[in-house]
C-alpha positions as semicolon CSV with decimal commas, in nm:
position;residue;x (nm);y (nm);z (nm)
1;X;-1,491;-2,581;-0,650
2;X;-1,620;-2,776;-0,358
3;X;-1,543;-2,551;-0,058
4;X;-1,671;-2,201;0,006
5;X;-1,411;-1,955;-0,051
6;X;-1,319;-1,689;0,162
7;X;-1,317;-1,331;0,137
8;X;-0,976;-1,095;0,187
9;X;-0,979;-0,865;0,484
10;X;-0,736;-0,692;0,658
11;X;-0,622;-0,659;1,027
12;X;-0,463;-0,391;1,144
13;X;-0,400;-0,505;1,455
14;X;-0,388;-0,121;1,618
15;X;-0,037;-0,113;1,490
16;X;-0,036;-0,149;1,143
17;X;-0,039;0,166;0,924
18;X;-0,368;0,269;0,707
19;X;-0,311;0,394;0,400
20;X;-0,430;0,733;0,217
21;X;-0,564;0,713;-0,195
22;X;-0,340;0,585;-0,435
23;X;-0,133;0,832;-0,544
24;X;0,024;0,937;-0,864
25;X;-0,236;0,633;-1,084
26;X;-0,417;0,811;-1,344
27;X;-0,784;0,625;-1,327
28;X;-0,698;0,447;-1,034
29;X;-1,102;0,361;-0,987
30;X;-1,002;0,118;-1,239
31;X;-0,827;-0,129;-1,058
32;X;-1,158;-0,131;-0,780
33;X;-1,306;-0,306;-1,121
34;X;-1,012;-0,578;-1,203
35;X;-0,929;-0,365;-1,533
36;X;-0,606;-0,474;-1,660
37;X;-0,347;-0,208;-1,521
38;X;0,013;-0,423;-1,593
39;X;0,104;-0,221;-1,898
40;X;0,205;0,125;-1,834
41;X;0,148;0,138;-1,497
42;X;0,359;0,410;-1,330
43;X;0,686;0,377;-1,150
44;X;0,548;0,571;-0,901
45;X;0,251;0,488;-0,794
46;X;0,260;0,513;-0,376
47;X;0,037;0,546;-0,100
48;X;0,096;0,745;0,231
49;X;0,014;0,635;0,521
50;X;-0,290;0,781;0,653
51;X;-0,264;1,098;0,863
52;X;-0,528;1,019;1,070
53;X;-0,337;0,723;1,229
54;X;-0,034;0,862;1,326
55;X;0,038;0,585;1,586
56;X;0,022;0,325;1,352
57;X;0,323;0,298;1,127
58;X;0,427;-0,060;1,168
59;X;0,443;-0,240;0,829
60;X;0,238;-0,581;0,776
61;X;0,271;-0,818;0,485
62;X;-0,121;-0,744;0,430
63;X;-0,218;-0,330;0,451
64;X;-0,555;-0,238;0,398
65;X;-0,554;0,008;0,082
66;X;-0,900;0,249;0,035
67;X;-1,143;0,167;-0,233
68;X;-1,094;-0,212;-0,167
69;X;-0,735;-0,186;-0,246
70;X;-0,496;-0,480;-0,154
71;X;-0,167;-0,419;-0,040
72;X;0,054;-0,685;0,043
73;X;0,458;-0,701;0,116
74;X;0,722;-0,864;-0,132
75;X;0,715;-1,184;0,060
76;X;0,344;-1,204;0,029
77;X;0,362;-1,135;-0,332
78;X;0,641;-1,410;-0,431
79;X;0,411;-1,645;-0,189
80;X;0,129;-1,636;-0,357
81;X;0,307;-1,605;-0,760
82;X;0,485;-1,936;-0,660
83;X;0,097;-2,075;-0,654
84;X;0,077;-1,946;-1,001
85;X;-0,245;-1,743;-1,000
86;X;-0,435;-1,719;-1,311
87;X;-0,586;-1,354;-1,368
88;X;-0,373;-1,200;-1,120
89;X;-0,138;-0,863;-1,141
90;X;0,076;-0,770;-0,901
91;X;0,113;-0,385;-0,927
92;X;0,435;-0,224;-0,771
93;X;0,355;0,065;-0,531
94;X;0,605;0,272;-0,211
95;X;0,401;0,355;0,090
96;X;0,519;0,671;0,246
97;X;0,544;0,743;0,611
98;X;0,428;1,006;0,815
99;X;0,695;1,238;0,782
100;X;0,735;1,218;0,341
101;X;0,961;0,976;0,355
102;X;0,982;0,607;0,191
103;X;0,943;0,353;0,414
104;X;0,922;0,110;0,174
105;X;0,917;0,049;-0,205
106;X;0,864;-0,322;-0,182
107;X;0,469;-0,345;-0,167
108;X;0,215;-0,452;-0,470
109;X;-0,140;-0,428;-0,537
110;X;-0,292;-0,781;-0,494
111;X;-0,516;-0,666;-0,828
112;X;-0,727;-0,974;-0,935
113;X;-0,860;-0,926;-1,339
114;X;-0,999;-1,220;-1,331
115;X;-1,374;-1,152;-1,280
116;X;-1,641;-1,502;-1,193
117;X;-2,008;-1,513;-1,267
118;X;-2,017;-1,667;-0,935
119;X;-2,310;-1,471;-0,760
120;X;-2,659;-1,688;-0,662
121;X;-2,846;-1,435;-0,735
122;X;-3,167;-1,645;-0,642
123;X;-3,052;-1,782;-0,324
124;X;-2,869;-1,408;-0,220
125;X;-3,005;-1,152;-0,040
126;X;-2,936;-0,792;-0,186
127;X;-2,975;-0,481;-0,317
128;X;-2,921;-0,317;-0,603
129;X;-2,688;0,003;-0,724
130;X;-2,942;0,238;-0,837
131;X;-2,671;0,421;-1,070
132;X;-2,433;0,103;-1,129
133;X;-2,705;-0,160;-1,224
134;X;-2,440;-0,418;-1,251
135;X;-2,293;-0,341;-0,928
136;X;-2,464;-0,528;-0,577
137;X;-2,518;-0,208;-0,323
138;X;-2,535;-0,403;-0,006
139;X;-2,561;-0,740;0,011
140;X;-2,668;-0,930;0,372
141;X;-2,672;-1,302;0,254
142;X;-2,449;-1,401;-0,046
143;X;-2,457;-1,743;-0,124
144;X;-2,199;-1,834;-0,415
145;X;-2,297;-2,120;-0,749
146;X;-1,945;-2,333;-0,654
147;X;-2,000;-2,493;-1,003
148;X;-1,921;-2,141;-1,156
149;X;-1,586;-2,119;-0,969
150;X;-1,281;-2,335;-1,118
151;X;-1,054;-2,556;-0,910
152;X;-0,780;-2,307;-1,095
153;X;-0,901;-2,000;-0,965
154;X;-0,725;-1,921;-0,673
155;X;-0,824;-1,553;-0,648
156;X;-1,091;-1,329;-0,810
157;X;-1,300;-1,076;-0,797
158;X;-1,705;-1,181;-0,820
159;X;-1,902;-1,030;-1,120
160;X;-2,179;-0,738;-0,916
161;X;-1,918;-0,733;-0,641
162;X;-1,593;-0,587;-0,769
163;X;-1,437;-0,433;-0,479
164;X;-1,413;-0,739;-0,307
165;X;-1,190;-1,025;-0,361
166;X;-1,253;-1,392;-0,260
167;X;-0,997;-1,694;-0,259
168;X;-0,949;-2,016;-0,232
169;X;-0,933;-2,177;0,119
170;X;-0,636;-2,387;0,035
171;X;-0,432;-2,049;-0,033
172;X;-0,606;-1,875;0,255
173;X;-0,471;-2,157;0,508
174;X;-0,123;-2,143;0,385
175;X;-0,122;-1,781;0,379
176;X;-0,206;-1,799;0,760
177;X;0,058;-2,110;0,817
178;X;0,312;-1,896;0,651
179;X;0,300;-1,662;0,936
180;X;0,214;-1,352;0,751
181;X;0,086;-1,058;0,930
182;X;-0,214;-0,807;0,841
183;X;-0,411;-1,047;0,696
184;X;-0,732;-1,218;0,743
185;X;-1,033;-1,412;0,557
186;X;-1,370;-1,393;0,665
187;X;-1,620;-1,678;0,598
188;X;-1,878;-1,582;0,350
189;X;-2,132;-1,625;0,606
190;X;-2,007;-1,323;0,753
191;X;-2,044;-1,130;0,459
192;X;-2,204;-0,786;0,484
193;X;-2,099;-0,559;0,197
């Protein structure tokens, strides 16, 4: 790769709903850790919109999902799969409103499996999990080896940094061109996990 990816935010804009847990996902930590989740996963898997937002309820292509979760629309989804992501699932979930009711089945977890030993860990600056020792517990400078990041990986999930998932800038730009809301891609610089 020659370009520093970025990472995936969210932006809620004030108007766009938060979400509650995933609901109804036996070991949903799982999917935090880009473990496979494509077989078996459950019809219906939902999240409700978080109660302590009741003024937001507006529906963006991009929601922000707890544990690091990415939730992103139908349109989103057949975006991006028309790039052809390797490593990638796209895991059907309903988000339900305020009041119990559906307000729309047509959103996915954005769940990259594909994990990169991508992490400088000379040239970073970070800390440790003292209980996960593989996992980074804060992190204020992270400096990425490009040469460990393929020109085919469009998204992914960095090995000591699983919540978080990085992409490509070419995808980033067009995702932003396309005119789709919620989302938005920090520059690594601005990094502070």
């Amino acid at each position: 790769m020659s370009e520093l990816p970025y990472f995936w935010r969210a932006n809620s804009g004030g108007k766009y709903c938060a979400l509650d847990s995933l609901q109804n996902v036996p070991d949903a930590h799982e999917i935090a850790y880009g473990k496979t989740r494509a077989v078996g996963f459950p019809a219906n898997a939902q999240y409700r919109m978080n109660s302590e937002f009741k003024k937001q309820i507006a529906l963006a292509d991009n929601l922000w999902g707890p544990g690091g979760h990415r939730v992103i629309s139908a349109r989103l989804k057949d975006f991006i799969e028309a790039r052809k992501p390797t490593g990638v699932e796209f895991l059907s979930v309903s988000i339900i409103n305020h009041k119990g009711k559906v307000a729309s089945a047509d959103y996915f977890i954005l769940h990259p499996v594909r994990i990169l030993d991508c992490v400088d860990q000379k040239r970073s600056t970070f800390v440790w999990n003292p209980i996960d020792k593989d996992l980074i517990a804060s992190c204020s400078e992270l400096v990425f080896d490009l040469a460990a990041i393929p020109e085919d990986a469009l998204i992914w999930r960095p090995r000591h940094l699983y919540y978080d998932v990085f992409v490509q800038r070419r995808l980033a730009d067009d995702i932003v061109a396309g005119g789709f809301t919620g989302v938005r891609f920090k520059e690594i610089e601005e990094y502070g996990g």
